[in-house]
Every structure is written in structure tokens, then in C-alpha cells.
N, C-alpha and C positions, 0 to 999 in steps of 0.2 A: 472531612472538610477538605475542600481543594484551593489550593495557596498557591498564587506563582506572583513571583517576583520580576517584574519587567522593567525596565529603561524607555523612556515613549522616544524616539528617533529626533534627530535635530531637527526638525524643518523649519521656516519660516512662514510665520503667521501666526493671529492671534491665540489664547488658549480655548477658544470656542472651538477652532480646526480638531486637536486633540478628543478634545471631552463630547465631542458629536461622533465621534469616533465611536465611544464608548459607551454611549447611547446605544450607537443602533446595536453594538453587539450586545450587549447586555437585554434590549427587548428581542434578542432571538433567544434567548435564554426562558423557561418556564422556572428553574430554581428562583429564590433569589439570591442577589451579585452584590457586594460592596465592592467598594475602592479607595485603599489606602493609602494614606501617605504621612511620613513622619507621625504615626500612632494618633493620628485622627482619620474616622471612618467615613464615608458619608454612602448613599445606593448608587449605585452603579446605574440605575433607569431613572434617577434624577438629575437635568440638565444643571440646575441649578448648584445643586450638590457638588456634582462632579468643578462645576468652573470654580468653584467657593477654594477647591483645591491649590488650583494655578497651576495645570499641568501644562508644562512646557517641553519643549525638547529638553532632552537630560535631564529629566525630572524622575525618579528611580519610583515605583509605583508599587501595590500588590494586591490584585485582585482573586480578592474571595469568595468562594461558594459557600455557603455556611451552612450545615446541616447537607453537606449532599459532597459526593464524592466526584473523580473526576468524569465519570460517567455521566451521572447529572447534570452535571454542569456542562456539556454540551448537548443538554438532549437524548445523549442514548447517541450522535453522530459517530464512535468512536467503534469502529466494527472487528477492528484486528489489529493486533500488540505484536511486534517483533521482539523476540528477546533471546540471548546465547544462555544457556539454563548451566555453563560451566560458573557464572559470575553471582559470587557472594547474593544469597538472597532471590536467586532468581527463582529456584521450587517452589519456595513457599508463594513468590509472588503470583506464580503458575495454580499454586492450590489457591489461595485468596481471590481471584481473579477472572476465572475460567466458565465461571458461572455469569460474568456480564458480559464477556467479550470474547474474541476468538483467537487464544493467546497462537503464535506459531513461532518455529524454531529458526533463528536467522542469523547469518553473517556468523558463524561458531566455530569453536575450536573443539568442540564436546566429545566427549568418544560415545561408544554402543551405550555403555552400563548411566553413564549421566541422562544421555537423551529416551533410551527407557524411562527412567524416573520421573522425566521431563512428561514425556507422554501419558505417565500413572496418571503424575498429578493433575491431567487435565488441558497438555497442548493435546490441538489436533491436527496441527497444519507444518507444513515446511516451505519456506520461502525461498525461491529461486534453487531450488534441487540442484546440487555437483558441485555450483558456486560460493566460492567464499565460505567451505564446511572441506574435513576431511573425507577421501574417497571410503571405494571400499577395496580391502583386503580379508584376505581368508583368515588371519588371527587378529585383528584391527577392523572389524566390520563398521562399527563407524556411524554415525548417526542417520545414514541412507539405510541403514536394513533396520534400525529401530523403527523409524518411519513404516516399511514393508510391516515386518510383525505387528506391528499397531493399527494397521488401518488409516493410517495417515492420509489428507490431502495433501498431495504437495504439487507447487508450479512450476514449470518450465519456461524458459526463455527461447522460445523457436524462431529466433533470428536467423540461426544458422549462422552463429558467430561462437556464441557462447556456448553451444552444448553439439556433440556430433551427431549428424542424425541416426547412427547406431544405437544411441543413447536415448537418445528419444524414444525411438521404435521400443526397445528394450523396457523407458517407462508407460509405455503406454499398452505393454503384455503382461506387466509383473502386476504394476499398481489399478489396474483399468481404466478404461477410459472416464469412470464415475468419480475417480480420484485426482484425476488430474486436471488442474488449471495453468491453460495458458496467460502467460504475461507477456509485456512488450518491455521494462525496465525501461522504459526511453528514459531520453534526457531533452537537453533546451532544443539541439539541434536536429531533432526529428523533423521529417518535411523542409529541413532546409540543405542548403549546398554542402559541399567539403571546407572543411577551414577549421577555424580556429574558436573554441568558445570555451565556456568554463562548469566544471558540477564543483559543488561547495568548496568554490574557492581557489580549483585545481584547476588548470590550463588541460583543458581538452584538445585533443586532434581528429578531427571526423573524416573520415575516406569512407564513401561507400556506405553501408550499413554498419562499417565496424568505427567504433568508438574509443579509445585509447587515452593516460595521462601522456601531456606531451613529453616530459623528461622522464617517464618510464612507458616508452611505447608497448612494449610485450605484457601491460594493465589495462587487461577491459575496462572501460570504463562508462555503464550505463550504455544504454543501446539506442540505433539512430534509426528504429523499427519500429512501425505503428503495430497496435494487437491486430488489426486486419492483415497486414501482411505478415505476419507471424502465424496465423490460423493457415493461410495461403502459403506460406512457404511451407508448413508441414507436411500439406496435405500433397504440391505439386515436387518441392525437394525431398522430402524425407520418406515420403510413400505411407504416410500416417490416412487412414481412411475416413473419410470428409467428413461423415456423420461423425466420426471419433474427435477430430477439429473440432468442429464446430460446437461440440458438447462442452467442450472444455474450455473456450471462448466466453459462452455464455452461460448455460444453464447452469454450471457448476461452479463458476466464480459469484453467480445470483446465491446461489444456494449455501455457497459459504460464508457470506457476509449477510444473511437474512434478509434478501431483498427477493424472493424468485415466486414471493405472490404478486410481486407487480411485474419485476423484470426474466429476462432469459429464456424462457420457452415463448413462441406460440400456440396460449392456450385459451381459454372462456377469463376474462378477468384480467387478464395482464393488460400492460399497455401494447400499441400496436408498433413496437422497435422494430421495423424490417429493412435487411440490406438482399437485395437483388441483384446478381451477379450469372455472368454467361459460363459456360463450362471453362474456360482456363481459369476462370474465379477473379475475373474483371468485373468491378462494378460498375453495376448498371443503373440502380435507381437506389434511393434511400431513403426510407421513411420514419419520423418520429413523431409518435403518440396517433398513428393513421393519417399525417399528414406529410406529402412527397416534400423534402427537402433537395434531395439531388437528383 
């Protein structure tokens, strides 16, 4: 059963704003939805139901899946789980788990022998590789060569901020190119000027492609690089070879969230996603679903 306890926002307007709200979400839903409040029930895909409540701003709510877990209860939307496998509970969640979704190791403190474990039980992914995990040394190997011995996908952030292109290079001859997925980690202020903005809550500084907290400048923080020009800076910065980019761009970030019989390759069956670009890897046209957009 999936339970979450929410607060609906202050706004102003009547309680139909709210509970039309929760309508539409609830009719994207194939499980069924309730919605509770103070220990009376009513369905979540009845209008009527839901207004009988009086949900208002500050009105503390909890909407339930019943008979279906949290998977269900979005559909199956839910394609990949971040989790540090050092923290109370995390294995067995890794074992319980792994079978619906594609659990990956992230943001960790974990050493070799944990994130082995981690990987028995059923991860197969590492989220942003070097970053926010410990390194590697020769008696402290560290959760990047569990990754290697396992078969691991893991991502890279080829800004050419966060990771050196030594490093790069280096993950994309150890792990191959079938293992690695490019990311962009952006934040708010991608595609826009240098200044001032904020990621949860934290006063951001943006210069350039590099991202920083503003009172702890020497903290990445999230990146101001779209995944095109991260596929493009591997390939023209790092010396990463373009078929090897672009694998890892697409087909291989398809392929690990289960989506790469519609998306990622051009093949018989997929959709027609195409970006066209000159040799510096300036785009030039762009297409989705076979229809030119840019």
C-alpha cells in the first residue's frame, strides 16, 4: 500500500481549485486512489468526494493507493531509485526492490565491501561517478571499482567542470562505452546569463558553465550544461570519440530506464528523435517524432 501524507499549499480560491487538482491526477492513475482526511475516506476520481472533504490550503491530507505499491501507483513512471546502501535498511531495500525499478548508488559515503553488497543485492547503476562518493585508492578502493567488478552502468557529468577529461577518457576505456551514460546535472539556470539563483533552497552562483553555493564557492553545485553540449564537449574537449558520445547520450541512457524500443537508436520502430549537426557539432536542424522542429 502506498501512503503519503501531504499539506495542499495556501492559495487562494475556492476548494474546487484544490480537489480538481486531484482529479486530474488521480485519473492518470490505473490503480485505485483515495483521499483522506481526519480518518474519513472518500476516491480520489470523485469530484464530488474529494470537495465533501473541504480541502483548503493547510489542510494536511493522505493520499492512498490501496492494494498497490509505490510503483503502481504512478503507472510503473518511476524508472530509477537513488540510494547510499551505507544507510540503515538500504540492502534489503536494494533486494526488495530491484525487480521493479533500477535501483543506483548515489550521493555515498560507502566503502568497496558495502557497495559490492549493494550490487549482489540487485543495484546496477552509479549516479554521477567521482561525485559526492569516495575516490579510488590502492587499500580503500572505494565504491568506483565495485562499480568496475560488477558490470556497472554508471554516468558521467561531461561539463568539463565536474570531472577531468583524464577521467573521462579513463571511464570510457575501463567501463566502455556500452556502460556509460552521459548526464547534464543542470539546474534552474541552464540556458540563462551568470547571476544569482538558487537549487533547494541554497543561493546559487553561476559563471560560465560552472555552478557553485554562493557562501561556499569551491561547492559544485548542479551544472549550467545542457546534455547536448556535454555529448559536444566530450567529444571536441576531452578527445572522447563521437560514436562513443553519442552512445552514451542516447541509446544507453534509453536502455537503462527501459524506454529504447521507442527511444535512443535510429532504428525500424522507434520514434524519428533526430538532431543534425555540422562537423564542429553545431546544430543544425532538429527533429521530433519526423517532424523538423528547429
Amino acid at each position: 500500500m502506498y501512503v503519503k501524507e501531504v499539506t495542499v499549499e495556501n492559495q487562494v480560491g475556492l476548494h474546487a481549485r484544490p480537489a480538481t487538482f486531484f482529479i486530474q491526477k488521480a485519473n492518470e492513475f490505473k490503480s485505485s486512489i483515495w483521499v483522506e482526511k481526519e480518518e474519513r475516506r472518500v476516491n480520489a476520481k470523485s469530484l464530488l468526494g474529494v470537495l465533501s472533504l473541504g480541502i483548503v490550503g493547510g489542510t494536511t491530507i493522505r493520499i492512498i493507493a490501496d492494494g498497490a505499491d509505490e510503483q503502481a501507483a504512478v503507472d510503473g513512471l518511476i524508472k530509477l531509485v537513488d540510494i547510499a546502501p551505507e544507510e540503515p535498511g538500504a540492502l534489503e531495500f536494494i533486494a526488495a526492490c530491484h525487480d521493479e525499478v533500477r535501483i543506483s548508488i548515489a550521493h555515498t559515503c560507502t566503502d568497496y565491501d558495502t557497495a559490492i553488497a549493494a550490487f549482489d543485492a540487485g543495484a546496477t547503476h552509479m549516479t554521477h561517478l567521482y561525485n559526492a562518493m569516495p575516490g579510488i585508492t590502492h587499500r580503500e578502493p572505494g565504491p568506483i571499482i565495485a562499480a568496475l567488478e560488477r558490470g556497472a552502468e554508471v554516468e558521467l557529468i561531461t561539463d568539463n567542470v565536474h570531472i577531468h577529461p583524464a577521467m573521462v577518457r579513463f571511464t570510457f576505456n575501463t567501463f566502455g562505452d556500452d556502460h556509460v551514460i552521459l548526464i547534464a546535472d543542470s539546474m534552474m539556470a541552464c540556458g540563462l546569463p551568470d547571476g544569482q539563483y538558487s537549487l533547494g533552497g541554497q543561493a546559487i552562483t553561476v559563471k560560465g558553465p560552472r555552478a557553485t553555493l554562493t557562501e561556499h564557492p569551491d561547492t559544485i553545485a548542479g551544472s549550467n550544461t545542457c546534455l547536448y553540449d556535454c555529448m559536444k564537449r566530450a567529444v571536441l574537449e576531452m578527445n572522447v570519440p563521437l560514436e562513443s558520445a553519442v552512445r552514451a547520450a542516447s541509446e544507453n541512457p534509453a536502455k537503462s530506464i527501459g524506454i529504447d524500443n521507442d527511444y535512443g537508436s535510429l532504428a525500424a520502430g522507434r520514434y524519428g528523435n533526430v538532431i543534425l549537426a555540422d562537423k564542429e557539432l553545431n546544430i543544425q536542424a532538429v527533429y521530433q517524432k519526423g517532424t523538423r522542429i528547429v
